[in-house]
VOBA-1610 file (N, C-alpha, C; in pm, whole numbers, padded with zeros to 5 digits, always signed):
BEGIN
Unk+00781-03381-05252Unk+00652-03341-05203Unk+00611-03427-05083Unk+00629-03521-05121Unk+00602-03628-04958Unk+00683-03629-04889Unk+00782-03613-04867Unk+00904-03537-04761Unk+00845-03458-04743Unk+00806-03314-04757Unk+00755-03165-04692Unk+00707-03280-04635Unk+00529-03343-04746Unk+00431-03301-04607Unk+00475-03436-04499Unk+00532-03528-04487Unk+00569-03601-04388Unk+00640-03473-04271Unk+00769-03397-04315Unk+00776-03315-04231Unk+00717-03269-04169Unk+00589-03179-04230Unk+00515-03092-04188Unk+00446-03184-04047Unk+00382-03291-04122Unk+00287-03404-04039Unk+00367-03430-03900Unk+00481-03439-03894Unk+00543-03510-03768Unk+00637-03370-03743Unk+00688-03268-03805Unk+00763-03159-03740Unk+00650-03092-03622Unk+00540-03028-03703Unk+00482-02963-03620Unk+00446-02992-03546Unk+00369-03079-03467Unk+00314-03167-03382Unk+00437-03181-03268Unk+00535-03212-03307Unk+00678-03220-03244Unk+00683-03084-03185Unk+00725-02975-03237Unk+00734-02857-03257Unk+00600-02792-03092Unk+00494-02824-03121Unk+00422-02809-03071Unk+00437-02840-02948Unk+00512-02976-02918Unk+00511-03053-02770Unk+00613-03001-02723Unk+00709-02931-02815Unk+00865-02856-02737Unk+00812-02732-02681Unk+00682-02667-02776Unk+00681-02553-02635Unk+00640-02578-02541Unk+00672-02470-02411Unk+00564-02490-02307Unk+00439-02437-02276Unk+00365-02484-02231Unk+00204-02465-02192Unk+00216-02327-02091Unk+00274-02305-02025Unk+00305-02173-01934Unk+00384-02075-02023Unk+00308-01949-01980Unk+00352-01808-02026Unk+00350-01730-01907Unk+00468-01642-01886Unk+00445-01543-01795Unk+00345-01439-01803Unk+00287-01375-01757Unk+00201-01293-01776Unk+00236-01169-01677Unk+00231-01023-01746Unk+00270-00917-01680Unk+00164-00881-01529Unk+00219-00914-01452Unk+00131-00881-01348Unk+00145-00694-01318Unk+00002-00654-01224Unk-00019-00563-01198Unk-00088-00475-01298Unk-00066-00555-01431Unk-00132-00484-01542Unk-00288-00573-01544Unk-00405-00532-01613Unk-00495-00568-01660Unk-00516-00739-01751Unk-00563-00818-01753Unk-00562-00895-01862Unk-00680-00947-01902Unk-00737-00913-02056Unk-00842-00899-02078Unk-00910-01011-02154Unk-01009-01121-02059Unk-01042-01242-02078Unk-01178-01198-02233Unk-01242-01111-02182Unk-01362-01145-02319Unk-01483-01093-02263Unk-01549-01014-02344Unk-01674-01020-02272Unk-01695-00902-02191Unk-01603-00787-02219Unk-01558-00689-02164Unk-01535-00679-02010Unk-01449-00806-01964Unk-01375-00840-01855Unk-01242-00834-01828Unk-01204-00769-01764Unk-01046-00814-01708Unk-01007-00815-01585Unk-00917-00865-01551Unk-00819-00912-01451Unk-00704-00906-01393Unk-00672-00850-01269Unk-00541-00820-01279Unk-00480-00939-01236Unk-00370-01001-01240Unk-00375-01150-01249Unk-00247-01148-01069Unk-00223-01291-01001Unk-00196-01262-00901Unk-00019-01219-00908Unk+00068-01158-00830Unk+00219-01180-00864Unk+00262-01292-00897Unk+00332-01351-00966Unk+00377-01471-00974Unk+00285-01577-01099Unk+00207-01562-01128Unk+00108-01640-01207Unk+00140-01629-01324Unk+00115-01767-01416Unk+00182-01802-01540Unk+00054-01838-01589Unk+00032-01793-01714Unk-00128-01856-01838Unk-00033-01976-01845Unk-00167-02048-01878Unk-00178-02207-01945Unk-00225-02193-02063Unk-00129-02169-02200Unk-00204-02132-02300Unk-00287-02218-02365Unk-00282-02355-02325Unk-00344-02486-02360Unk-00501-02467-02322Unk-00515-02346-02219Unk-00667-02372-02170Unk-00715-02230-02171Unk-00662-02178-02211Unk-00700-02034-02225Unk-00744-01996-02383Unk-00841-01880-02365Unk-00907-01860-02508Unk-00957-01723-02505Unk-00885-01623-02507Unk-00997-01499-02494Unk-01064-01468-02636Unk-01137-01375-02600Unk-01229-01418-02694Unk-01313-01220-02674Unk-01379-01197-02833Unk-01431-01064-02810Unk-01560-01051-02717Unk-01641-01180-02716Unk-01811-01202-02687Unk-01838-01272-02529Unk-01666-01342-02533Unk-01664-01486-02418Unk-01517-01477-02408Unk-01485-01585-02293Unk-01381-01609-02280Unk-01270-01682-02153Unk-01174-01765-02184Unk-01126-01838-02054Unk-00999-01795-02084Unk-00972-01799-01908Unk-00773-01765-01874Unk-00818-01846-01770Unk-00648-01943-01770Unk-00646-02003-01653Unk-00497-01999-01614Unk-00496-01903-01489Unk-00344-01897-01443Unk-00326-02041-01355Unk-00197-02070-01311Unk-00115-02141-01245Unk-00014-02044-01192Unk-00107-02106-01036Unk+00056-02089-00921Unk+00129-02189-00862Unk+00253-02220-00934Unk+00285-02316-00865Unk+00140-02472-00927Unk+00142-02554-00811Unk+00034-02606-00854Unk-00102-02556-00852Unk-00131-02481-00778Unk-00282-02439-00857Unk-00339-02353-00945Unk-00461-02383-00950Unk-00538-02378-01099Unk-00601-02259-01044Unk-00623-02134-01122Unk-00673-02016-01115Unk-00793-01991-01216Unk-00885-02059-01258Unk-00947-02012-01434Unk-01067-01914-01381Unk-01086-01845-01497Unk-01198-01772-01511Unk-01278-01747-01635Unk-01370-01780-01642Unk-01499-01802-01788Unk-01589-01720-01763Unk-01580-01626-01876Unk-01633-01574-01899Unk-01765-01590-02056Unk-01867-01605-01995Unk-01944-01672-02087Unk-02101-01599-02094Unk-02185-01573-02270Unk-02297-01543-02256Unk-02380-01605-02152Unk-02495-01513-02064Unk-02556-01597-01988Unk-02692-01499-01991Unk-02814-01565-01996Unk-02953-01447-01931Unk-03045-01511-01833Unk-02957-01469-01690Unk-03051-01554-01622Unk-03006-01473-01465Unk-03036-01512-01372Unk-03031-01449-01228Unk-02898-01467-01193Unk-02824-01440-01090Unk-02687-01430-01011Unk-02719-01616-00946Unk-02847-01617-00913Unk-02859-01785-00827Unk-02873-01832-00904Unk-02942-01802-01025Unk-02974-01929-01162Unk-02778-01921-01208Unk-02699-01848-01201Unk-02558-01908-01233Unk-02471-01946-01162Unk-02540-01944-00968Unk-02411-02058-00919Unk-02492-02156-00920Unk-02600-02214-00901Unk-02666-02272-00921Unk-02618-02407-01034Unk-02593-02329-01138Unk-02516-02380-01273Unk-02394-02424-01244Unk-02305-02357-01222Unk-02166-02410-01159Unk-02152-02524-01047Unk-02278-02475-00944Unk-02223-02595-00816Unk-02261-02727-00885Unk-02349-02768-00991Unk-02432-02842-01071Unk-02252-02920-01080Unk-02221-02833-01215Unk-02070-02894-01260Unk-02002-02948-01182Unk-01974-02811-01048Unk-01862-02861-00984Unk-01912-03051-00898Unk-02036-03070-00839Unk-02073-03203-00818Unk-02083-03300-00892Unk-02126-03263-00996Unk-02110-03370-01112Unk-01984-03467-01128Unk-01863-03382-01110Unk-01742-03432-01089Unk-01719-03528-00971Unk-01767-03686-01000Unk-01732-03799-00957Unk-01627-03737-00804Unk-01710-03784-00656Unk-01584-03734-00589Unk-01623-03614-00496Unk-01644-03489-00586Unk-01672-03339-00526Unk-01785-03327-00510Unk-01773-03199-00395Unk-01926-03184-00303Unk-01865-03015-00284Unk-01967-02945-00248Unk-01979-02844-00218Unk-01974-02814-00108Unk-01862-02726-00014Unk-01855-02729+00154Unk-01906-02581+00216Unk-01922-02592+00328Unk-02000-02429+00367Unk-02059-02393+00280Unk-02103-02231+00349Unk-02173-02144+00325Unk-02169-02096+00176Unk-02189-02018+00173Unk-02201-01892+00036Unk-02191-01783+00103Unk-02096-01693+00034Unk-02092-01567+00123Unk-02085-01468-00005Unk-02129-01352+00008Unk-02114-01210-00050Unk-01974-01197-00107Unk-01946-01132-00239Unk-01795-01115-00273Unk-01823-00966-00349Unk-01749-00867-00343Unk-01751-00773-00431Unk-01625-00754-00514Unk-01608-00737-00638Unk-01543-00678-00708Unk-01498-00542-00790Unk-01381-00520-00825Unk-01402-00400-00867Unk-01514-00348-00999Unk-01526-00197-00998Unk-01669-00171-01079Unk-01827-00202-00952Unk-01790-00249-00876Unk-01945-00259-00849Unk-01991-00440-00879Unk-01925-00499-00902Unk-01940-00620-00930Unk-01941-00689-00831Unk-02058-00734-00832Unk-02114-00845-00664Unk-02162-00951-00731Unk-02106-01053-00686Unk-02131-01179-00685Unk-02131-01289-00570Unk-02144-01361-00567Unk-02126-01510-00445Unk-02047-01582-00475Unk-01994-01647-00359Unk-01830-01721-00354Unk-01846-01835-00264Unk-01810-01959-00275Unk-01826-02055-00227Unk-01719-02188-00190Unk-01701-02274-00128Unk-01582-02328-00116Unk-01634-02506-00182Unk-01530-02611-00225Unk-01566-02755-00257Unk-01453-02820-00215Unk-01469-02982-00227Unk-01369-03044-00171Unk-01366-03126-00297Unk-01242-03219-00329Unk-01262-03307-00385Unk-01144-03375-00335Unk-01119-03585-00425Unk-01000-03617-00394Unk-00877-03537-00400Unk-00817-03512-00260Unk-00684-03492-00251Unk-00658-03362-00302Unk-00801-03263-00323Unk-00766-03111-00317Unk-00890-03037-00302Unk-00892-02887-00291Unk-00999-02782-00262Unk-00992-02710-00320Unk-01114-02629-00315Unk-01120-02523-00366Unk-01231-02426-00337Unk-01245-02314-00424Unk-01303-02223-00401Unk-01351-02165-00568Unk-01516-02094-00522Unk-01568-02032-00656Unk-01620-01925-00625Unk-01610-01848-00727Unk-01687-01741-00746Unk-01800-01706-00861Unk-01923-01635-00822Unk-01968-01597-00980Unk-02035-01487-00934Unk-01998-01423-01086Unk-02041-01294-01112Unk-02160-01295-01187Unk-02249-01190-01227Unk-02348-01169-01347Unk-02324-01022-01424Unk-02301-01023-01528Unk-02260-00875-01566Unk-02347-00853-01728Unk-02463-00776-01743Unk-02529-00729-01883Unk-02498-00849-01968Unk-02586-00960-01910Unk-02581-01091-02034Unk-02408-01170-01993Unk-02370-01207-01937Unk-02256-01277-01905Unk-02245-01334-01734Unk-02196-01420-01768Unk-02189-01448-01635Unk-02017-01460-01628Unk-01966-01435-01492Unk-01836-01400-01464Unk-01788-01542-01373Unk-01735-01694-01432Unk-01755-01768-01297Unk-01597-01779-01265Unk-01519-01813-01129Unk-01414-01778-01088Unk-01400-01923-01003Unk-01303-02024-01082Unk-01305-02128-00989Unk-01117-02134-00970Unk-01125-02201-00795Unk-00945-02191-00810Unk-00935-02365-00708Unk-00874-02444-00748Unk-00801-02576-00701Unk-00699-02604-00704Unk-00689-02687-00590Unk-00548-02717-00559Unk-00549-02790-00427Unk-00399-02866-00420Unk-00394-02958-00285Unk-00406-02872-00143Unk-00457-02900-00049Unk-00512-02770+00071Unk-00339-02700+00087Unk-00221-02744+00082Unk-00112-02675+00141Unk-00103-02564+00049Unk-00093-02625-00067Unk-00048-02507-00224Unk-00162-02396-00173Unk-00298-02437-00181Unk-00397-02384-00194Unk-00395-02252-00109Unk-00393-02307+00066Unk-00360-02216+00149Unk-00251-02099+00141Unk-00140-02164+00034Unk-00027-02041+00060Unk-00084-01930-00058Unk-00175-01998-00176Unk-00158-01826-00284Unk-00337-01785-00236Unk-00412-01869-00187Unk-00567-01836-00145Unk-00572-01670-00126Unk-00452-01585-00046Unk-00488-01451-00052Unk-00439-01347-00170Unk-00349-01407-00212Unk-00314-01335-00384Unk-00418-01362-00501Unk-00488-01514-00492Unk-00605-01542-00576Unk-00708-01451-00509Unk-00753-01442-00385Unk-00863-01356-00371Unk-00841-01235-00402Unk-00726-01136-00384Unk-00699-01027-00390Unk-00725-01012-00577Unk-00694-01120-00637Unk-00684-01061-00792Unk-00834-01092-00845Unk-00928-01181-00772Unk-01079-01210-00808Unk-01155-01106-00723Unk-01091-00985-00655Unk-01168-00864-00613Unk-01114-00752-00732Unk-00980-00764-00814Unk-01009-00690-00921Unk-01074-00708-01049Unk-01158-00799-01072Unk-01227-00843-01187Unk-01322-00733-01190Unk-01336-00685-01334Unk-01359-00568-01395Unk-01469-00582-01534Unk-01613-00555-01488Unk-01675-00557-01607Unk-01703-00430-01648Unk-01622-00385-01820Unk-01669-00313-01874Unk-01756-00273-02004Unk-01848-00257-02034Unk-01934-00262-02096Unk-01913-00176-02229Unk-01953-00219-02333Unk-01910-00203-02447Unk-01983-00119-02510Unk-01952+00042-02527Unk-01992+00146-02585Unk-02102+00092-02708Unk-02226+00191-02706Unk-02332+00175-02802Unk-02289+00183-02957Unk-02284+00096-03086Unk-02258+00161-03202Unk-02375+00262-03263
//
């Protein structure tokens, strides 16, 4: 009996660190974060299943290209489109380091989904956000990475954060 659970105690855990954190993910198809959202994700992009969580109400995916970070949270929210970047640029400064650069500009998505998109800097990488507001959720879209990585997938990440898709969940 203390053999199993010693096994158990130190196999799985083991077990655990042999897989990897990256999954391919079928591109061109849909992938459905939570919250009656989805995504078509960019060519080439692998989930981080370590940080990903979909979810029926809410929900996070965070692809990787190469080195950068693609996530998107999808989360209850009841409040204005500015009361939720508002919220985000909050986070993203908070982070010891990062500042918020330029403008804010207009972003549309598929469905009719308009939101604002914005760019940040931090040590030794950049990035870019988006947020959505969709019937009680807010849609936020952040992507980082060192400026070279960043620059080469920046138009496959934008192209797949113009198919983000809120669909709304039939009356019972």
């Amino acid at each position: 009996m203390v053999a199993t659970l010693g096994g158990l105690a130190f196999g799985l855990p083991a077990l655990n660190q042999a897989l990897p954190a990256e999954r391919s993910v079928d591109t061109g198809r849909p992938y459905a974060i939570g919250g009656g959202v989805d995504v078509i994700p960019p060519a080439g992009a692998r989930i981080d299943v370590t940080e990903t969580r979909p979810a029926q109400d809410t929900g996070t995916v965070l692809f990787r290209l190469g080195a950068v970070r693609y996530l998107i949270a999808v989360r209850r929210f009841d409040g204005s489109l500015q009361a939720a970047v508002t919220g985000l640029r909050q986070r993203i400064t908070g982070t010891s380091g990062y500042q918020v650069t330029g403008t804010e500009l207009s972003v549309e998505a598929a469905g009719g989904l308009v939101g604002l998109q914005g760019a940040y800097s931090g040590p030794g990488r950049g990035g870019r956000y988006a947020v959505f507001v969709a019937d009680g959720h807010t849609i936020e879209v952040t992507v980082s990475g060192a400026d070279l990585d960043l620059g080469r997938v920046l138009p496959q990440i934008d192209a797949s954060t113009r198919t983000l898709r809120y669909t709304p969940e039939p009356p019972e």
